[in-house]
N, C-alpha and C positions, 0 to 999 in steps of 0.2 A: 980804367973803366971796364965795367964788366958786363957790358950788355949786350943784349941778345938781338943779332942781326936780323931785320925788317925781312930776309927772305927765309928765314926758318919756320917754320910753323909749330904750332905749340904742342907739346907732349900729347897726344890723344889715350884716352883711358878704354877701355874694352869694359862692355856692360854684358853680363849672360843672359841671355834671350831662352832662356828654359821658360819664362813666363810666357813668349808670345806662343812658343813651341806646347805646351800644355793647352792656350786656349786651344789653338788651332785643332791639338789632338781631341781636343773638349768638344769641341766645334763635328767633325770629321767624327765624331761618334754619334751624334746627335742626327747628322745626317743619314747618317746610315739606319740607325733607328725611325728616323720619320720617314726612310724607303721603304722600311721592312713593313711598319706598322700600314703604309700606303698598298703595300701589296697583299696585305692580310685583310685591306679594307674590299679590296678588289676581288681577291676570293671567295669573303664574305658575299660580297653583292652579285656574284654569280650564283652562290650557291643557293639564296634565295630566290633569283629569276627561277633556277631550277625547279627549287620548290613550290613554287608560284603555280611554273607549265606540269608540276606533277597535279595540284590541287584541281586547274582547269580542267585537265586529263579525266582527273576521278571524276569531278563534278560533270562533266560530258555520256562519260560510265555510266552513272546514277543515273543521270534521265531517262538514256533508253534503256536501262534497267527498269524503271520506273515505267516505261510506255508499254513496255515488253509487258510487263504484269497487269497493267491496265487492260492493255489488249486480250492478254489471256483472262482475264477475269469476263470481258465482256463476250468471249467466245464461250467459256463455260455459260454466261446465264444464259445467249442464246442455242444453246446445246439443249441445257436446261428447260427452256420454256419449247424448242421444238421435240422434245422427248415427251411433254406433257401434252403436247397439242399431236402428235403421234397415237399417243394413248388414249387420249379423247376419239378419234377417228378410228384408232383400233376398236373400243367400246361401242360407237354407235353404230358400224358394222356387222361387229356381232349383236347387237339390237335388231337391225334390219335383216338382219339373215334368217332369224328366226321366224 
């Protein structure tokens, strides 16, 4: 008889694992791309805060640019109107003098 004794174990065959080794590399790229892409997301959203506090900044700029000119507009007309009220005073002076 020619049989194979209860304590042997049977021939085992070897399977190549290139497959799991491809996802994993598939995988392990993947990841590294959705870091890259996270930290370009992150940049991004700085750079826009940035740009946010620059818009603030200007829009801050303009008002009292804005008040600045208001101001000076209302310093001209009262310049304005006391050059004319000057002049009046000047005229009925020399009215009265004479």
């Amino acid at each position: 008889m020619n049989q194979q004794s209860p304590s042997r174990s049977p021939k085992r065959t070897t399977v190549r694992t290139t497959i799991t080794v491809t996802k994993f590399s598939e995988h392990m790229v993947a990841q590294r791309e959705n870091a890259d892409l996270h930290q370009d997301l992150l940049k991004c959203q700085a750079q826009n805060e940035d740009l946010k506090n620059v818009l603030i900044g200007l829009d801050y700029k303009l008002q009292v640019f804005n008040d600045l000119k208001s101001d000076l507009q209302q310093h001209k007309d009262m310049l304005e109107k006391s050059e004319a009220a000057r002049l009046g005073l000047q005229q009925d002076l020399q009215r009265t003098a004479v």
